[in-house]
C-alpha positions as CSV (number, residue, x, y, z in Angstrom):
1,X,39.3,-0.2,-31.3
2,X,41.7,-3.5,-31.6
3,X,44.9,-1.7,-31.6
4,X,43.7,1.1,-28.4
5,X,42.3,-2.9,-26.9
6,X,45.7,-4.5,-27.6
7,X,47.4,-1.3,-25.7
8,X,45.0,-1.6,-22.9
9,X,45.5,-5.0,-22.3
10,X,49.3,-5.2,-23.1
11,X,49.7,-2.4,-20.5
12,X,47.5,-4.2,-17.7
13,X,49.4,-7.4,-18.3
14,X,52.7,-5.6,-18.0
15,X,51.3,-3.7,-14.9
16,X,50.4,-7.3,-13.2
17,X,53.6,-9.3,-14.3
18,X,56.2,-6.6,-13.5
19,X,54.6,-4.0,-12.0
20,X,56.2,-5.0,-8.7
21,X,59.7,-4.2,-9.9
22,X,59.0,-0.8,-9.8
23,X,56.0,-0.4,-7.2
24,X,57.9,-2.4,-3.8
25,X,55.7,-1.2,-1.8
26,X,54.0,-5.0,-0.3
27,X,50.7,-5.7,-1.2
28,X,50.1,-7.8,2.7
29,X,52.0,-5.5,5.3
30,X,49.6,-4.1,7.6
31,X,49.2,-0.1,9.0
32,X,46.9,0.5,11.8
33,X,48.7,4.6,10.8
34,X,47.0,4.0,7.2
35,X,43.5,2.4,7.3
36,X,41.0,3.4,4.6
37,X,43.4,6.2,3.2
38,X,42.4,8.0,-0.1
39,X,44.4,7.5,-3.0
40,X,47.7,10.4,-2.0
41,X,51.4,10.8,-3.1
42,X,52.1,7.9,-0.2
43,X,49.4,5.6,-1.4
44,X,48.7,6.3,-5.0
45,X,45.4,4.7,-5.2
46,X,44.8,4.6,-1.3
47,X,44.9,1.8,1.3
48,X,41.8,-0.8,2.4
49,X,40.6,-1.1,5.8
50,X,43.4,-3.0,7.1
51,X,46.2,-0.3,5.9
52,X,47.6,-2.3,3.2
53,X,48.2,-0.5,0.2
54,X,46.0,-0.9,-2.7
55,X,48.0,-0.3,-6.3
56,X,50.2,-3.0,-4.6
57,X,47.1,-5.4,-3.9
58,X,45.9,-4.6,-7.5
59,X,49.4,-5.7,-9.1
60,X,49.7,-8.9,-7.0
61,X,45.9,-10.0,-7.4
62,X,46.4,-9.3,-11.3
63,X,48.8,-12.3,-11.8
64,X,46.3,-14.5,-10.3
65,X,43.1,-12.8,-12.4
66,X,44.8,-13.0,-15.5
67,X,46.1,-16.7,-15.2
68,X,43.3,-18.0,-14.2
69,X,41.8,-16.2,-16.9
70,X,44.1,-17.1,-19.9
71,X,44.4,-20.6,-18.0
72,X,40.7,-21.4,-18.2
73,X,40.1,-19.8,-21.6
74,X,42.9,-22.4,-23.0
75,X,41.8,-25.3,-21.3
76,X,37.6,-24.8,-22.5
77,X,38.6,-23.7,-25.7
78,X,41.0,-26.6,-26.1
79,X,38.2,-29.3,-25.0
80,X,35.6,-27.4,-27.0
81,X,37.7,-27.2,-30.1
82,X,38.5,-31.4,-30.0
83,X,34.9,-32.5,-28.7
84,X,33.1,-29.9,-31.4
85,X,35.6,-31.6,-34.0
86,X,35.0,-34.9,-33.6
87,X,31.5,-34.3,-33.3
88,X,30.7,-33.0,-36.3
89,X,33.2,-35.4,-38.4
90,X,31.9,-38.7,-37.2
91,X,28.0,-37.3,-36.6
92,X,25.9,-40.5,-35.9
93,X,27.2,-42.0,-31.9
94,X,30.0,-39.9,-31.5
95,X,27.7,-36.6,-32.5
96,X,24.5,-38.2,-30.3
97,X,26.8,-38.8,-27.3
98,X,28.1,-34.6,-27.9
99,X,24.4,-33.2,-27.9
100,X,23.4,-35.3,-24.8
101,X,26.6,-34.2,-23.2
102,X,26.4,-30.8,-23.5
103,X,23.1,-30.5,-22.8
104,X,23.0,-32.0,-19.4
105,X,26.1,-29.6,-18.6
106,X,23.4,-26.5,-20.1
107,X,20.6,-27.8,-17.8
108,X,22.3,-26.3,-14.9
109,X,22.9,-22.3,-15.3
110,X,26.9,-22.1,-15.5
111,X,27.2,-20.3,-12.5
112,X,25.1,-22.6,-10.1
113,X,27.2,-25.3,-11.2
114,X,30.8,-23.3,-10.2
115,X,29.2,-22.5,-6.9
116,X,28.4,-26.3,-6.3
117,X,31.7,-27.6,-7.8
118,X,33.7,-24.4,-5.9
119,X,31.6,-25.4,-2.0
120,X,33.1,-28.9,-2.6
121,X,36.8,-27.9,-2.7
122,X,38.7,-25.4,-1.5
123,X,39.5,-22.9,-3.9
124,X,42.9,-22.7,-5.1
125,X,44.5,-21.1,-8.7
126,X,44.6,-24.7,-10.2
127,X,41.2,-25.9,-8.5
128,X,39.5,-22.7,-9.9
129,X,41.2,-23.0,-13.9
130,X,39.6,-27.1,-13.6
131,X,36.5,-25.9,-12.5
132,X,36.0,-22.7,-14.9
133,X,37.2,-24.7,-17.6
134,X,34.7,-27.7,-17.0
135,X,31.9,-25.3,-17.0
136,X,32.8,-22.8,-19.9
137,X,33.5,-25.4,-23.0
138,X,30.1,-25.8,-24.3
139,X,29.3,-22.7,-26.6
140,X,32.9,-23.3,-28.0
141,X,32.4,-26.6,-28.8
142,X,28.5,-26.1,-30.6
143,X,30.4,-23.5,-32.4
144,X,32.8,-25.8,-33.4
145,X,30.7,-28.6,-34.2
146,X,28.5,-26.9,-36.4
147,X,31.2,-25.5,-38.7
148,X,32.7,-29.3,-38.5
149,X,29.2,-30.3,-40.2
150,X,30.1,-27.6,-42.9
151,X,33.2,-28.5,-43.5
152,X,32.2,-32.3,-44.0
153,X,29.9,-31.7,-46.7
154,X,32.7,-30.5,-49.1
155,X,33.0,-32.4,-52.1
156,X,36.9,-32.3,-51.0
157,X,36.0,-33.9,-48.0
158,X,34.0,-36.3,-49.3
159,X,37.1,-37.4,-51.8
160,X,39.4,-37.6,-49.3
161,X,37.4,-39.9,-47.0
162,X,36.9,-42.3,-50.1
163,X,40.3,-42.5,-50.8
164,X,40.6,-43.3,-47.1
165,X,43.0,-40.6,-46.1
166,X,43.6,-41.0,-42.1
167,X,41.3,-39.4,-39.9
168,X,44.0,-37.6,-38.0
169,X,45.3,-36.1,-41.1
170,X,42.1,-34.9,-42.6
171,X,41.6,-32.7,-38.8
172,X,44.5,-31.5,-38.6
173,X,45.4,-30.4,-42.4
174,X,41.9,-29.4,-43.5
175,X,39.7,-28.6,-40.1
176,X,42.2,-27.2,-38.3
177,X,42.7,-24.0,-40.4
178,X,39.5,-23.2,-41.0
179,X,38.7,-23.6,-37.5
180,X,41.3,-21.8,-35.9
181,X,39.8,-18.1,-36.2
182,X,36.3,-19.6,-34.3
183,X,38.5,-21.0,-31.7
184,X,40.4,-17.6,-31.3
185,X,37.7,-15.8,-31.0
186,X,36.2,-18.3,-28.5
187,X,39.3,-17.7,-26.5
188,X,39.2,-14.0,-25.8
189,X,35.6,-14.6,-25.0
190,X,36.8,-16.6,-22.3
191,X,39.4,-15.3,-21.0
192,X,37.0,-12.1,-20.3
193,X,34.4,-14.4,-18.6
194,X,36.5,-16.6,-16.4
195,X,37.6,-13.3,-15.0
196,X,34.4,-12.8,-14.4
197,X,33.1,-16.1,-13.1
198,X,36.6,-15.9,-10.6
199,X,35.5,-12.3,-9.6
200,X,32.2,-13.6,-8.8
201,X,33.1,-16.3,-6.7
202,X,35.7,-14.2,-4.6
203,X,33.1,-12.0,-3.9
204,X,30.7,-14.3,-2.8
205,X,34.0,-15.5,-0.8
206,X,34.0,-18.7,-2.6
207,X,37.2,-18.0,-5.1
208,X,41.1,-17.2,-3.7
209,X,41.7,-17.7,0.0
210,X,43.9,-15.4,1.6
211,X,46.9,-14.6,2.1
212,X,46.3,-14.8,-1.7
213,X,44.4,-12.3,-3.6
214,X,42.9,-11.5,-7.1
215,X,40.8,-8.2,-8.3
216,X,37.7,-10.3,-7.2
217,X,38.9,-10.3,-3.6
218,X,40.0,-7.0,-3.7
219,X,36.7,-5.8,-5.0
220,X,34.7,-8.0,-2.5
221,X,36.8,-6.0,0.8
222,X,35.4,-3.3,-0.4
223,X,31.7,-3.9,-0.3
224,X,31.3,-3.3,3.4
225,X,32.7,0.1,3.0
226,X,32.0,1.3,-0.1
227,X,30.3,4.6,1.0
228,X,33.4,5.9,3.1
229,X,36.0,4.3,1.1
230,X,35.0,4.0,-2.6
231,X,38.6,3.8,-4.2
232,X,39.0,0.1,-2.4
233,X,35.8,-1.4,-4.6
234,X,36.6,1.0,-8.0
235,X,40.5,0.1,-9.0
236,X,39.8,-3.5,-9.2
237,X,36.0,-3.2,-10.7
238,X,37.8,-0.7,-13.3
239,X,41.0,-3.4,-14.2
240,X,37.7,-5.9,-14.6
241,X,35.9,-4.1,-16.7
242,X,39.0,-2.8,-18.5
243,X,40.4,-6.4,-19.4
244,X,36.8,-7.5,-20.1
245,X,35.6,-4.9,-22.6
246,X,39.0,-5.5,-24.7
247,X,39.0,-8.8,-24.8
248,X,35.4,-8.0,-26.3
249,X,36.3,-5.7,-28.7
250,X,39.0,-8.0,-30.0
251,X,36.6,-11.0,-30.0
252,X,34.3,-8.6,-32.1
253,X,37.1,-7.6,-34.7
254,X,37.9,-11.3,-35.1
255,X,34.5,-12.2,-35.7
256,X,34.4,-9.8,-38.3
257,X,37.3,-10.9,-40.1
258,X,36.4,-14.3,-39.9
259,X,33.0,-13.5,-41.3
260,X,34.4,-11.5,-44.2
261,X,36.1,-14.3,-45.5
262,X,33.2,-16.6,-45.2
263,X,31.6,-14.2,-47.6
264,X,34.5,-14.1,-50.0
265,X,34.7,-17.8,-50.1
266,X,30.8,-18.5,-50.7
């Protein structure tokens, strides 16, 4: 399941990034001939209800998707990775400060707070990677934190503080590793639900504005005329669910591995 994962993701991100050098067809021109055409040898996986050619739609709409999915992931994981850290090696204030932080960010479900950041601002790629970002570090960084508090009760540790080793040194050469396959795995968890928190927004017409375009905008056109025209709603709700379920499966395998050598160490 990795490796068929890795293909199906590899192949969708080479579809998105380059698919346009070989599909030239353009994902905005307009044909009143071509309106809510099923998927034929002229338009492969039809047309939507303004004649505008879907595979093309799909190809452009993935670059935005996927950035703003990897973008997010990176950014949350990043801030949950340093804040988890530092946390859980300096406990007392600094770990206090953490708990109270994160949860007055989990008192508001994750999605209410997008939509009341997202109505503030209009939406834009960079606008929507801050905004997914500020509300998806939490569970990386209590993940984080609570194998920092592992970590700090090595006897190894323990020596090295004594001997007053630097603080930046002993997180970077001794937490870092060992925290590196949690923040991984926290990573392709992410990137599956950004994707899905963008999606949601576009289709509640609070993510990309047009002329721009992602799978979530793309799916949302489709809603009104999903019973005549079901190809416009089913491409992009398939390249979702496609991207998300490997980024799952991946996330799962590296879980795995990471617990396996928790075993072998205790």
């Amino acid at each position: 399941m990795p490796v068929f994962s890795s293909l199906i993701l590899f192949i969708l991100f080479f579809f998105s990034f380059f698919g346009s050098f070989f599909y030239t067809v353009s994902p905005y021109e307009l044909n009143p001939q071509a309106i809510l055409e099923a998927p034929s040898l002229m338009h492969v996986l039809g047309t939507d209800r303004l004649g505008r050619d879907i595979l093309a739609r799909l190809i452009e709409g993935g670059k935005v998707s996927l950035i703003i999915g990897v973008g997010s992931a990176l950014i949350a994981s990043f801030i949950g990775l340093i804040l988890g850290s530092l946390a859980g090696y300096f406990r007392g204030t600094v770990d206090k400060t953490f708990v109270l932080v994160v949860d007055l960010f989990l008192t508001f479900p994750t999605f209410f707070l997008l939509l009341a950041l997202v109505s503030y601002m209009n939406a834009s790629i960079f606008v929507l990677i801050v905004i997914i970002s500020i509300t998806g570090w939490m569970t990386t960084a209590r993940l984080i934190r609570a194998e920092s508090f592992k970590i700090g009760f090595q006897g190894y540790i323990k020596i090295l503080n004594i001997a007053n080793v630097s603080k930046l040194k002993i997180l970077l050469k001794y937490y870092a590793p060992i925290l590196a396959p949690i923040y991984f795995v926290s990573f392709t968890f992410g990137v599956g639900g950004a994707i899905l928190a963008e999606s949601g927004l576009s289709f509640l017409g609070l993510g990309i504005v047009a002329p721009q375009m992602s799978w979530g905008t793309i799916l949302s056109g489709g809603k009104d005329v999903v019973e005549i025209a079901w190809w416009v709603s089913f491409f992009p709700g398939l390249f979702i669910f496609l991207v998300t379920f490997s980024l799952i499966n991946i996330s799962n395998y590296l879980q795995q591995i990471t617990n396996q050598k928790d075993i072998q160490t205790t």
